[in-house]
C-alpha positions in Angstrom: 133.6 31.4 76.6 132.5 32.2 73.0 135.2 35.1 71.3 134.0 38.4 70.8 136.2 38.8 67.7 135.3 35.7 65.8 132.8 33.5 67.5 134.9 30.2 68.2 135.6 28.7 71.7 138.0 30.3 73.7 140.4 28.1 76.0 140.9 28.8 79.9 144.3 29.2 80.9 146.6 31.5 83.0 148.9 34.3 82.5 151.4 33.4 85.5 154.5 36.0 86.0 157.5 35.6 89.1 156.3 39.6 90.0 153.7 41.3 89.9 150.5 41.6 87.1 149.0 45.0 86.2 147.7 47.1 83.3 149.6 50.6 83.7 148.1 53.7 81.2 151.4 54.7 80.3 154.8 52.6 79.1 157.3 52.5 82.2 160.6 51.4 82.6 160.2 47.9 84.4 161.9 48.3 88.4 162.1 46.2 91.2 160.6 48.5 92.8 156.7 49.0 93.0 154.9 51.2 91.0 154.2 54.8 92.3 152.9 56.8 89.4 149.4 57.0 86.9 146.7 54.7 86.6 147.2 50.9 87.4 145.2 48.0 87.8 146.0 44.5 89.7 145.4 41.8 87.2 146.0 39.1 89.5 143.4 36.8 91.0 145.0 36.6 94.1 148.0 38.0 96.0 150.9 36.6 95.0 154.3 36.3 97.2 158.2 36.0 96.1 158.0 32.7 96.1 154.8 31.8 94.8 154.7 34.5 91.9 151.1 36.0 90.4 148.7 34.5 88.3 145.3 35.5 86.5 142.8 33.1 84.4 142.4 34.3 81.3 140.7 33.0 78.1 142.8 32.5 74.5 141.3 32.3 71.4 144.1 30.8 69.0 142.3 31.8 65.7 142.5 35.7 66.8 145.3 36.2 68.7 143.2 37.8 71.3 143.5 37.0 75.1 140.4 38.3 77.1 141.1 38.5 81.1 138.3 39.9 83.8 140.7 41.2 86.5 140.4 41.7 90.0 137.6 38.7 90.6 138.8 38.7 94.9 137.2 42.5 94.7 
């Protein structure tokens, strides 16, 4: 993938986390317990468990700084 900020090559990777992967609308307090409140979206790929975590592709471009991820690709 070419990088909408500068041009170079981007490189595939993941963004892995042991809980769960979303994009909230507002700053929360991180719980153990799911969220119940405003706008969220599930970046994972797939479901994840306890014991296998969450992960999502995602492309880096190391010049930029910038990490570009299409979310939700099972929907």
């Amino acid at each position: 993938m070419i990088c909408p900020y500068c041009g170079n090559e981007m490189e595939l990777g993941f963004i892995q986390s042991r809980d769960a992967l979303m994009w909230s609308n507002t700053e929360r307090l991180v719980a153990a317990l799911p969220f119940t409140r405003g706008e969220l979206i599930n970046l994972a790929d797939r479901p994840g468990s306890g014991f296998s975590g969450n992960s999502v592709s995602a492309y880096c471009c190391k010049q930029c700084k910038k990490i570009i991820i299409d979310f939700n690709k099972t929907t």
